[in-house]
C-alpha positions in Angstrom: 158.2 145.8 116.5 157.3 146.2 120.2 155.4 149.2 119.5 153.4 147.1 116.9 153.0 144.3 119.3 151.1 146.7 121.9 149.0 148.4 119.7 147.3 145.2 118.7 145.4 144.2 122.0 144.1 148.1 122.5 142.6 148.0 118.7 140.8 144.9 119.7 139.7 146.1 122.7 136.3 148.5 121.8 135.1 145.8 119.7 135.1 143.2 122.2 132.5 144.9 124.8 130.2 145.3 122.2 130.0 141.8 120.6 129.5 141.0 124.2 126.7 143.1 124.7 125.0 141.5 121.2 125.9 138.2 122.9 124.0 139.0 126.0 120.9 140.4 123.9 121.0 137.5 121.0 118.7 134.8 123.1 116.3 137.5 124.3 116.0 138.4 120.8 115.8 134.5 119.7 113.3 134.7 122.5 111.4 137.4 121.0 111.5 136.1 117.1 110.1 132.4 118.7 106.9 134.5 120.2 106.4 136.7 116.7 106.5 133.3 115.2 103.9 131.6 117.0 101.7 134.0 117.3 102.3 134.7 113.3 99.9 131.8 112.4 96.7 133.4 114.8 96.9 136.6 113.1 96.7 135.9 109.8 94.2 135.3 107.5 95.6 132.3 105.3 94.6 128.9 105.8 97.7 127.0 104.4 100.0 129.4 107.1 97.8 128.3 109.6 98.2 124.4 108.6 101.7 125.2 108.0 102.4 126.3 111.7 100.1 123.8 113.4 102.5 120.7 111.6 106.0 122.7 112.8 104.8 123.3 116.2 103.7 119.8 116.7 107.0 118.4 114.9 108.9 121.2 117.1 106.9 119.8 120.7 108.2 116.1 119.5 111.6 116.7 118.9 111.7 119.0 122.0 110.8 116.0 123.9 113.0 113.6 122.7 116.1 115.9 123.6 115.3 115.0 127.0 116.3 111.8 127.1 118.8 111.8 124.0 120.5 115.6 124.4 120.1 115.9 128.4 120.7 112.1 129.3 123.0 111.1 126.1 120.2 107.9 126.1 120.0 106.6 122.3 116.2 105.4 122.6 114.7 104.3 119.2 110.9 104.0 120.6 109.9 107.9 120.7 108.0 107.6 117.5 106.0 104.6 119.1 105.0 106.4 122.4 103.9 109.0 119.9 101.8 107.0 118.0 100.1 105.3 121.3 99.3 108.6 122.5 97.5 109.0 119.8 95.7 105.5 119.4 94.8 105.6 122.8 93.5 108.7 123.2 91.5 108.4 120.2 89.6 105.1 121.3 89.5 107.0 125.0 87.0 109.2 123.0 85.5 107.2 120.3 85.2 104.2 122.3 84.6 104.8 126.0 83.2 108.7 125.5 85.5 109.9 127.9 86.5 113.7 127.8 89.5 114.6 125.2 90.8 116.7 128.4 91.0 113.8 130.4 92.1 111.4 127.7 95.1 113.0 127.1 96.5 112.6 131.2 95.2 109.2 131.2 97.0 108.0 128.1 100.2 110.2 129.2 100.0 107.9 132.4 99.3 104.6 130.5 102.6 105.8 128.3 104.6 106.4 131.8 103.9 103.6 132.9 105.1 101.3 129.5 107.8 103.2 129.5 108.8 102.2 132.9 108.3 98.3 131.8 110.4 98.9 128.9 113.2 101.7 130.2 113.6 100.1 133.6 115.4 96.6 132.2 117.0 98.2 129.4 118.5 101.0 131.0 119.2 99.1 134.4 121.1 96.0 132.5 122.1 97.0 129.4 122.1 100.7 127.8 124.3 101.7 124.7 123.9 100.3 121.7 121.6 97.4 123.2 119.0 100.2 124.5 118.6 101.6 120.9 118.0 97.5 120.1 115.7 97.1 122.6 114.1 100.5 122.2 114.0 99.5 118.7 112.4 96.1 119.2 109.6 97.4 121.2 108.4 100.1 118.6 108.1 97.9 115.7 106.2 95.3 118.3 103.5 98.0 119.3 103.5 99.2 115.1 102.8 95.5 114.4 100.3 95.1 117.2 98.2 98.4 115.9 98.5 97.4 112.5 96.9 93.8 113.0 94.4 94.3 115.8 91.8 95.1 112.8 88.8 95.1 115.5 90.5 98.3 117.7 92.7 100.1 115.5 91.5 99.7 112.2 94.5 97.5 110.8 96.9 98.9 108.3 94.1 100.8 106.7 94.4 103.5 109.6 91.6 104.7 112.0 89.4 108.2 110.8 89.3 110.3 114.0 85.8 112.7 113.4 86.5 114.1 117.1 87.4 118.4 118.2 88.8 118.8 121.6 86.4 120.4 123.9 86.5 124.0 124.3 89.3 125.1 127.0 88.8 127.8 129.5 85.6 128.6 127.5 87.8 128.9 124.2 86.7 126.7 121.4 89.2 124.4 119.4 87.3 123.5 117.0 88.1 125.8 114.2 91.5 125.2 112.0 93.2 128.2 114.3 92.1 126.3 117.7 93.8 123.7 116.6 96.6 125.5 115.6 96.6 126.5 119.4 96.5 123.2 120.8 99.6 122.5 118.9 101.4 125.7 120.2 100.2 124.5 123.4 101.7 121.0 123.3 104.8 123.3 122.1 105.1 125.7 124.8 104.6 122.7 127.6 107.4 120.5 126.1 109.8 124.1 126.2 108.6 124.7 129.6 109.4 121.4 131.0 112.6 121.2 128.9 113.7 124.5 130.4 112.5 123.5 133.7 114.1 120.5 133.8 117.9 121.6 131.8 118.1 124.7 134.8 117.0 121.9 137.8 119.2 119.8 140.1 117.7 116.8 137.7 118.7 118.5 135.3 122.4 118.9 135.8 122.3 115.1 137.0 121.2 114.0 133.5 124.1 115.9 132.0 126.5 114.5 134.5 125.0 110.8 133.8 125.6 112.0 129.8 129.1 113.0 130.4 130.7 109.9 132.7 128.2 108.0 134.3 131.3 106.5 136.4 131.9 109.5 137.6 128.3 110.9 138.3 127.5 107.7 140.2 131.0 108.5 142.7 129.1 111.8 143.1 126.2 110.2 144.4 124.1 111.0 141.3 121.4 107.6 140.9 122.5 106.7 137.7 119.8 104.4 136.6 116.9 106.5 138.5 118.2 109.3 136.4 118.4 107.8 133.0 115.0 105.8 133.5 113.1 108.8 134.6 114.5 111.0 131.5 113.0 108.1 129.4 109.9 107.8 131.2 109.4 112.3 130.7 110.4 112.0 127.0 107.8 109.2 126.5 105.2 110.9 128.2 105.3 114.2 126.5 105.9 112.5 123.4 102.4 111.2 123.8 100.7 114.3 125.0 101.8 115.6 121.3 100.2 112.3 119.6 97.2 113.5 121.5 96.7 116.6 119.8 98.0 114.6 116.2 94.8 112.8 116.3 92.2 115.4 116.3 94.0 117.9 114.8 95.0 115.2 111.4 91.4 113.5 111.6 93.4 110.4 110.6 96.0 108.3 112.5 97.8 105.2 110.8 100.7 102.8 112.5 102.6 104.5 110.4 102.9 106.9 113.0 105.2 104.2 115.1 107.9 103.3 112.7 111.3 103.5 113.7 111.7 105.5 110.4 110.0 108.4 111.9 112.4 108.4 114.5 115.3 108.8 113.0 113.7 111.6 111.7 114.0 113.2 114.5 117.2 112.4 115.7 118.3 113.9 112.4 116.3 117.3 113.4 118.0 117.4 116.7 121.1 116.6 115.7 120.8 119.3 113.1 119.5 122.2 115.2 121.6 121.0 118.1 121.4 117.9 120.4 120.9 119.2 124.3 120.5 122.4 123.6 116.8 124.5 124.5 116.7 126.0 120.7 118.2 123.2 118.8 114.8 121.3 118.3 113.3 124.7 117.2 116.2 125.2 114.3 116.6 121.8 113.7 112.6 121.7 112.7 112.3 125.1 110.7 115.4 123.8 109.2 114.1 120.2 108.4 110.3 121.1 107.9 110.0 124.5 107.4 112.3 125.4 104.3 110.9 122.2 101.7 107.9 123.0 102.9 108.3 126.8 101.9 109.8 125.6 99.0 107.2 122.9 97.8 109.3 120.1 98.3 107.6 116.8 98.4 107.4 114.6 101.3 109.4 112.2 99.6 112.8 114.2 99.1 112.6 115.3 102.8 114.2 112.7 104.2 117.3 113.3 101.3 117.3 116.4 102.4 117.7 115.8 105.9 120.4 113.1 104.8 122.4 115.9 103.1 122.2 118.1 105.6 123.1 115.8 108.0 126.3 115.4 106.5 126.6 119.0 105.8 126.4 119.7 109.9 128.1 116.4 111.1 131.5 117.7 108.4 131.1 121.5 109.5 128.9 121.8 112.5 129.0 119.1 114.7 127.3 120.5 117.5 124.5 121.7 115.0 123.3 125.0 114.4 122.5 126.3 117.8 125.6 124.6 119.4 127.7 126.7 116.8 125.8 129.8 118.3 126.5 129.2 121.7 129.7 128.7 121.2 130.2 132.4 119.1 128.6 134.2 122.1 130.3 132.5 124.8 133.6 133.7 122.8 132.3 137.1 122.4 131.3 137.0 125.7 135.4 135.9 127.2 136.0 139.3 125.2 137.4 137.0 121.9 136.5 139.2 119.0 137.5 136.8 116.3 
């Protein structure tokens, strides 16, 4: 028996450096599958790929920036959609309206969002939070849907607003064409990753976390609880209406639609799916979510009962989503646990 008892461990043992050398390799190869992606799209000929890849890289650039403020703070805010849908609105009467540039628009209504967010977050976060921010959160995007949808003489009404503009060339590269546009949206993509990296591996960073995991306790470490939270709000809402920005050019058409609190469940479900506060989870969560009916020709109006079964499917058997359950295989391969 004791013979059998050693012999165990040193038949484990060869296996366990080499799963931890695919550990090590597997995000460099994620990495490297994310870039053949993206740049799958620009090298083709087909139009529909092209379409295809300029709606997951936008959908991908929201959901990444709402995991700032719901996977890095652990803030339920129910207004993403809505900052989305200003971005949009606002940049497109920026253009249509006052002629201003499309490159200027875009900082200009990222600043006007910033700064609503601030009127918004600040109170809610600073008095309340929980279950009443989501309320509040909640309150204000149907307000600002209902606003869009009955100021007929700006915004068109209900009916929607056509938007005949192409962002100006940038850096002497045109946008114009159905593959420019496709390279804004990777654009808008590769900023929110950027920033999201940026800010998971910064000293704000690892404050938001703290604030997500005892906010008690990050306050004793001198972490400013409410600074923190607000300005994770006030990022989210900003990027998420860079990405409205490019919506509205690249769609032609914008409708209040875009604000409704239904769309942002939406993407809750993505992230949650792919992997709330993780870097890759909002990438999974939307191949997962978008990608796959689209592939498969599933109308728009079974996606969301797909994303309610899958959902379920994650929350019974992965409840850290897809690229929590990833993580947590390579940091086990990496402690030298080959089961």
């Amino acid at each position: 028996m004791s013979a059998t008892i050693e012999s165990a461990p040193v038949a484990a043992m060869p296996d366990a450096p080499m799963k931890a050398r695919i550990a090590d390799a597997i995000p460099w190869l994620g990495w490297i599958l994310f870039a053949v992606l993206i740049a799958v799209p620009m090298m083709g000929s087909s139009r529909y790929l092209v379409y295809l890849g300029t709606l997951l890289a936008l959908q991908a650039a929201l959901v990444t920036s709402l995991n700032i403020v719901m996977g890095y703070a652990g803030q339920f805010a129910m207004s993403h959609s809505a900052f989305y849908g200003f971005g949009a609105y606002a940049s497109a009467l920026l253009v249509t309206s006052l002629g201003v540039n499309f490159w200027l628009a875009v900082p200009l209504a990222m600043l006007a969002a910033g700064a609503l967010a601030v009127v918004v977050g600040y109170p809610a976060l600073r008095y309340t939070g929980g279950v009443h921010l989501a309320l509040i959160t909640f309150a204000f995007g149907e307000l600002a849907r209902l606003v869009i949808a009955n100021w007929h003489s700006v915004t068109g009404g209900p009916m929607g607003m056509r938007v005949m503009y192409a962002p100006g060339s940038f850096f002497g590269v045109s946008l114009a064409s159905a593959k420019g546009l496709y390279g804004l949206a990777a654009g808008m993509l590769l900023v929110c990753l950027c920033i999201s990296i940026l800010i998971r591996r910064s000293r704000f960073g690892r404050g938001l976390i703290a604030v997500r995991e005892d906010e008690t306790l990050a306050s004793f470490l001198g972490v400013n609880v409410v600074g923190y939270k607000v300005a994770a709000y006030v990022v989210s809402s900003m990027l998420a209406a860079m990405v409205g920005c490019a919506y509205a050019p690249i769609m032609n058409f914008i409708s209040p639609e875009m604000l409704s609190a239904q769309e942002t469940i939406s993407l809750i479900g993505v992230l949650m799916v792919g992997g709330i506060g993780t870097v890759a989870g909002p990438i999974l969560g939307t191949l997962v979510f978008f990608g796959i009916p689209e592939a498969l020709r599933v109308a728009r109006l079974f996606r969301l009962v797909v994303l309610g079964v899958v959902i379920v499917l994650v929350v019974l058997f992965m409840p850290k989503g897809i690229a929590g359950v990833l993580r947590a295989r390579m940091d086990r391969w990496k402690r030298g646990v080959v089961a």
